[in-house]
N, C-alpha and C positions, 0 to 999 in steps of 0.2 A: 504494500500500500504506500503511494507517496503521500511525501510531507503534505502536498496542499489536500488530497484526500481524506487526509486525518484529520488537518483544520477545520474545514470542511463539516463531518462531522461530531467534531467540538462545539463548532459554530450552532450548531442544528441542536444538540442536545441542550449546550447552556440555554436556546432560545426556549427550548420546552417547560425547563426550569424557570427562567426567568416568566413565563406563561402563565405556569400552575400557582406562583407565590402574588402575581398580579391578579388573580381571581383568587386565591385564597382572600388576601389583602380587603379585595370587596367585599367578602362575604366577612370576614370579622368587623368592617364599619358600620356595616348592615345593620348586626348584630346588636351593637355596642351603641344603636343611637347616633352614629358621627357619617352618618352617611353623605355628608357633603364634606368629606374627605375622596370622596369618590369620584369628582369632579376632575380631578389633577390625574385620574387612572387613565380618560378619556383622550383620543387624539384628537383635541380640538382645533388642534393647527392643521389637521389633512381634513380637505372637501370631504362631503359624506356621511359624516359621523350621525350614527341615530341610536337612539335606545327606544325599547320597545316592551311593554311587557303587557302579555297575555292577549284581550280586546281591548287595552289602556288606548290605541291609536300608534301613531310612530310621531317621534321627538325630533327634532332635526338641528345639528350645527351646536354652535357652545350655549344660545340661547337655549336647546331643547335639555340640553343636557342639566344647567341650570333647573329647570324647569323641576326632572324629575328628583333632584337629590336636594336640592334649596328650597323647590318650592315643596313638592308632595309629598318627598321624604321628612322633608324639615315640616311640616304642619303634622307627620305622623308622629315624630317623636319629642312634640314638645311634654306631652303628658305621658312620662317612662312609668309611673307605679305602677307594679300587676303587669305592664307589657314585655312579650317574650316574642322574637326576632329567630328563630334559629334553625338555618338551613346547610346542610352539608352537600357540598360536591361530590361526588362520587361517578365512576367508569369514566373518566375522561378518554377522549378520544383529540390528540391533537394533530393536524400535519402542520406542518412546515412549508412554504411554497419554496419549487426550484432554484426560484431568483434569488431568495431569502427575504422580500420585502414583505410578506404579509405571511398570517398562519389564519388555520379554521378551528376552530374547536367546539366540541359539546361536552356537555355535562350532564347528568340526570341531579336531581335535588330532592330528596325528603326533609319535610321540614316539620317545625310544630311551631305553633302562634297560641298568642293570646292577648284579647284586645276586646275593649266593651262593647258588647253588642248594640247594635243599632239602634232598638229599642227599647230595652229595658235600662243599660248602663252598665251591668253588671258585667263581669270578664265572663269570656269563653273561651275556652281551649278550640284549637281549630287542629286538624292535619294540614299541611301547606305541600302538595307533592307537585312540581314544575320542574320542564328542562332548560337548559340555556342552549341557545347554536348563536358562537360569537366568532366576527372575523375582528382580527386584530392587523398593524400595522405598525412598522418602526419609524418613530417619529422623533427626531433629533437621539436619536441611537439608543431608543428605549423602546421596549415593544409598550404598545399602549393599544387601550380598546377603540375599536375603529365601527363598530358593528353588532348591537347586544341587544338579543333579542329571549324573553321567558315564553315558553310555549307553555301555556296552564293544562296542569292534565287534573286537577281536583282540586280544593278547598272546602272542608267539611268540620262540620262540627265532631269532636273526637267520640262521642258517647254515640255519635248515630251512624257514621261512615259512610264510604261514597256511593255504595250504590243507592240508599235509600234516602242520599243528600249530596250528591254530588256539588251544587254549588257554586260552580267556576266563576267567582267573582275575585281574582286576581285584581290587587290593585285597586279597589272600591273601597272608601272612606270606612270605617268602624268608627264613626262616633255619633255626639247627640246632635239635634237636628240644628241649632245654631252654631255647628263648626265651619269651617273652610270648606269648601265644595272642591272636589279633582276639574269644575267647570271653571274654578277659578284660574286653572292650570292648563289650558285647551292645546290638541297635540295639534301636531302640522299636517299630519292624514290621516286620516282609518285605516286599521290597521285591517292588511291584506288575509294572513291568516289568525285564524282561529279554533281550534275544535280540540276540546276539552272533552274528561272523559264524561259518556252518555250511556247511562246499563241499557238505553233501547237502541245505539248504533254502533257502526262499527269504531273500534279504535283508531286514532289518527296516527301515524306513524312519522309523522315530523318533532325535531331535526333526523336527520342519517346522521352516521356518524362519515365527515368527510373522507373523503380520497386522496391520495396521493396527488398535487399539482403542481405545475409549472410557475403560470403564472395569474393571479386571481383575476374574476371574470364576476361580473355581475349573474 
C-alpha cells in the first residue's frame, strides 16, 4: 500500500470520527437544554443548509437554523422542571464521498421525553422513537452539518404505546394554551416527506442507509 493510500484512509477514518462526536455533541445539547449551542454544529457559510424535522416543514440558510435551536428549541427549554430530552444514536451508517468534501449518514434514535401535556399541565412520559438521514460538509476544515433531517417513526405516551397511540407529533408544542406557538417560528417549505408509523399501513422505509459515492448529488 503507498504512502498516499494510507493517508488516504487516515483521512477517511478521522473524518468518520470527527462525524460521530459532531452528532454525539448535538444530541448531548439536546439533552442538557443548550441546544442553541447547536447553531455553531451547522455549515452556515455553505449555500443549502436546512434542518428538518418530522412534518415540522424545512428551515433554510442560518436564518432557519436560528429559527429551530433559538427560537423552538429555546421556547422548549425555558421551563426545565420535570423535562426529560433523551435520545441515543444508534447503527450509524456513515460514507464518506470520493472527493472527501461531503459524507451521508443515518442514525436510528430511541428516545424517552417528558413534558406537560397539553391539557391538563401535568408531565407525561412519552417514547420518542425517530431516524436522522444527514448530509454533512467541510467547511473551513471542519466537517459540519450541511443537511439534517428527523424522519418520525412514533411518539406515544409510554403506559399506552404505539400501536394503540401512535401519535406522530414530532416537534408540536407540549405546553399551556398561552405559550409561544411553532407559528410563531414558520419554516420556508412543507416539508416533502412524511410517514410515521401507522398499525393500519405499510411501514415507511426512509432514510436507507447511504452508498458508497463519488461525489454528492442532490
Amino acid at each position: 500500500m503507498s504512502i498516499k493510500s494510507l493517508e488516504e484512509r487516515i483521512e477517511r477514518l478521522e473524518a468518520i470520527q470527527e462525524i460521530q462526536n459532531l452528532m454525539g455533541r448535538m444530541q448531548y445539547y439536546m439533552s442538557s437544554g443548550m441546544s442553541w449551542k447547536n447553531v455553531d454544529l451547522y455549515a452556515t457559510k455553505t449555500p443549502g443548509v436546512t434542518v428538518e424535522a418530522g412534518d415540522s416543514g424545512i428551515f433554510e440558510g442560518t436564518e432557519g437554523v436560528n429559527k429551530v435551536y433559538l427560537g423552538i428549541h429555546g421556547m422548549l427549554s425555558k421551563n426545565r422542571v420535570g423535562a426529560l430530552v433523551e435520545h441515543d444514536l444508534t447503527t450509524p451508517v456513515i460514507e464518506i464521498a470520493g472527493d472527501g468534501k461531503t459524507a451521508k449518514g443515518v442514525w436510528a434514535c430511541p428516545g424517552a421525553s417528558a413534558y406537560p401535556d397539553a391539557d391538563t399541565g401535568q408531565l407525561q412520559a412519552y417514547w420518542v422513537w425517530v431516524k436522522y438521514g444527514v448530509d454533512f460538509v467541510k467547511e473551513d476544515g471542519k466537517w459540519k452539518i450541511w443537511h439534517f433531517k428527523v424522519y418520525a417513526t412514533f411518539e406515544t405516551p409510554y403506559d399506552k404505546g404505539w400501536v394503540k397511540w401512535p401519535h406522530p407529533s414530532i416537534m408540536q408544542p407540549k405546553a399551556s394554551a398561552d405559550a409561544p406557538k411553532f407559528k410563531d417560528f414558520p419554516p420556508d417549505k412543507p416539508t416533502v416527506y412524511h410517514r410515521p408509523y401507522d398499525p393500519k399501513a405499510e411501514t415507511g422505509t426512509e432514510p436507507l442507509p447511504p452508498e458508497p459515492y463519488e461525489t454528492f448529488e442532490e
